[in-house]
N, C-alpha and C positions, 0 to 999 in steps of 0.2 A: 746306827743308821736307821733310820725312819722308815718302816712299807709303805707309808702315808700317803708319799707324791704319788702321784699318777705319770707312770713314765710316758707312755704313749697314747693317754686318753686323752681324746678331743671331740668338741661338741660339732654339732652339724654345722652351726653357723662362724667355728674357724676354720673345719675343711672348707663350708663353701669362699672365705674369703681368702686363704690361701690358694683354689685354685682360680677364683677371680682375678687375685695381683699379678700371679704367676703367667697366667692368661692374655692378662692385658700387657705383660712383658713380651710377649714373643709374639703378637699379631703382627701381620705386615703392614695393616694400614690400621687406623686407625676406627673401627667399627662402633655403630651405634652402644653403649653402656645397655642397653637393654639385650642386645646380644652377646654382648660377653656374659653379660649375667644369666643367660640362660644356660650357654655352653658351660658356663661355673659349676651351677647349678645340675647340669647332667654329670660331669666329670665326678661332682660331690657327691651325690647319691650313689653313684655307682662305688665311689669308694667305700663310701658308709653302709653297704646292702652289700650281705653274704647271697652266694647263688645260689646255698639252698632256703633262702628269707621263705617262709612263709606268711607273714604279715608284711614287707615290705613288696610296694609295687612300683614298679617293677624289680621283681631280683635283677642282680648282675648275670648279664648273660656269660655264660659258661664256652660257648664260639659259632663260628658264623651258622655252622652247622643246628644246634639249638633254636637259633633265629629263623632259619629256614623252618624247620620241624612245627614250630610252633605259630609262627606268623605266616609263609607261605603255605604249608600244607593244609592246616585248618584255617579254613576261612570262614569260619562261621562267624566271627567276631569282629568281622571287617564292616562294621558298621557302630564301632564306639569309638568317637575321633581319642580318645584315653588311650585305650588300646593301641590305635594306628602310633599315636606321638609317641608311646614306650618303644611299638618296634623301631619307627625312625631313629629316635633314641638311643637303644642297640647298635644297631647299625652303624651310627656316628661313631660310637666308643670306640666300636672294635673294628673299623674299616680309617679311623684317621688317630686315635690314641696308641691302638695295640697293630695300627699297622706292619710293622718291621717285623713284628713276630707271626704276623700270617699271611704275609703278600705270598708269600710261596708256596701256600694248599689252597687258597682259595683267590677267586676273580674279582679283588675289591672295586671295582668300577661297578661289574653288576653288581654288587652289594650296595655299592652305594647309591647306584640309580633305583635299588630298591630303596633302599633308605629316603630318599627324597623321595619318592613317589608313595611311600608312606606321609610321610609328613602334607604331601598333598594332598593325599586323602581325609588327614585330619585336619587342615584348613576347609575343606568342601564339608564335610559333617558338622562342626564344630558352631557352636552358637553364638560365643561369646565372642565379639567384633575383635577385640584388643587380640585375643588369642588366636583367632583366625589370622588377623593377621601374619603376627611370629611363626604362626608352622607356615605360613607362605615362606617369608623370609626363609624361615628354613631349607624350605623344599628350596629355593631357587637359590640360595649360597650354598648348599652342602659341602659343594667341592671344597670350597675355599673354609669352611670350617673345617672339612675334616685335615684340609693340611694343613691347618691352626694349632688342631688337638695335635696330628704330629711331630710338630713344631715342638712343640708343648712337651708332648713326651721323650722326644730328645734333648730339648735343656734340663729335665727334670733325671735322666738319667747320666748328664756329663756334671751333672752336681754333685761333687763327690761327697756330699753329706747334707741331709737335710734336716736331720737332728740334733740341733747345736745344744752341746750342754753348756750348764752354765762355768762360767771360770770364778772360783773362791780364793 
């Protein structure tokens, strides 16, 4: 038997299409392609970024707690719309992905009216027209993505395997 294959290596651009199809499978209406591909897009990175990344930005936030720590506490950096869209970012993961596992220590509503009110803030900073736009979007769908991502997270957990090997 061969060490050769790579059992569980994947490149960024199959996480992110895997969680774009999966994504686009379980929304309730059917949402601009430019939004799903964003929400792809945050679900991917976060899979693909360890929480202690030093070169990836943003690492995976580690829980809501962290996010507060380092986004609401220091504000000194509240003025790089970059900044702002990571913590929105956050926020989204872990207040509509990893919902189930922490509606019961923390208040994901305010989490997530932070979350969106991040994301506003990185539309009012932000330079690039296109981009400004999407963190609007953002800000002003949060809710409904974040119960996309947990939509998301519970077909992806009654799956009883996502691993398919091959049959010889």
């Amino acid at each position: 038997m061969s060490m050769a294959q790579p059992w569980l290596a994947v490149t960024k651009r199959q996480t992110l299409r895997f969680f774009f199809e999966r994504l686009r499978d379980v929304v309730e209406e059917a949402p601009p392609a430019e939004e799903v591909l964003y929400n792809a897009s945050v679900l991917a990175h976060f899979a693909m970024t360890s929480a202690s990344s030093t070169t990836d930005f943003p690492p995976s936030p580690v829980s809501l707690r962290t996010v507060f720590d380092v986004f609401v506490l220091d504000r000194s950096q509240h003025a790089d719309p970059g900044l702002l869209e990571a913590a929105g970012s956050q926020c989204l993961l872990l207040t509509g992905f990893f919902r189930d596992q922490l509606r019961h220590r923390h208040s994901l509503e305010w989490y997530g009216s932070l979350g969106a009110g991040f994301y506003t803030s990185a539309a009012h900073l932000g330079r690039d027209r296109a981009r400004k736009r999407l963190m609007e979007t953002m800000a002003g769908r949060f809710g409904y993505w974040r119960r996309q991502h947990a939509r998301l997270a519970t077909a992806l957990r009654d799956e009883p395997r996502l691993i398919h090997t091959e049959k010889r």
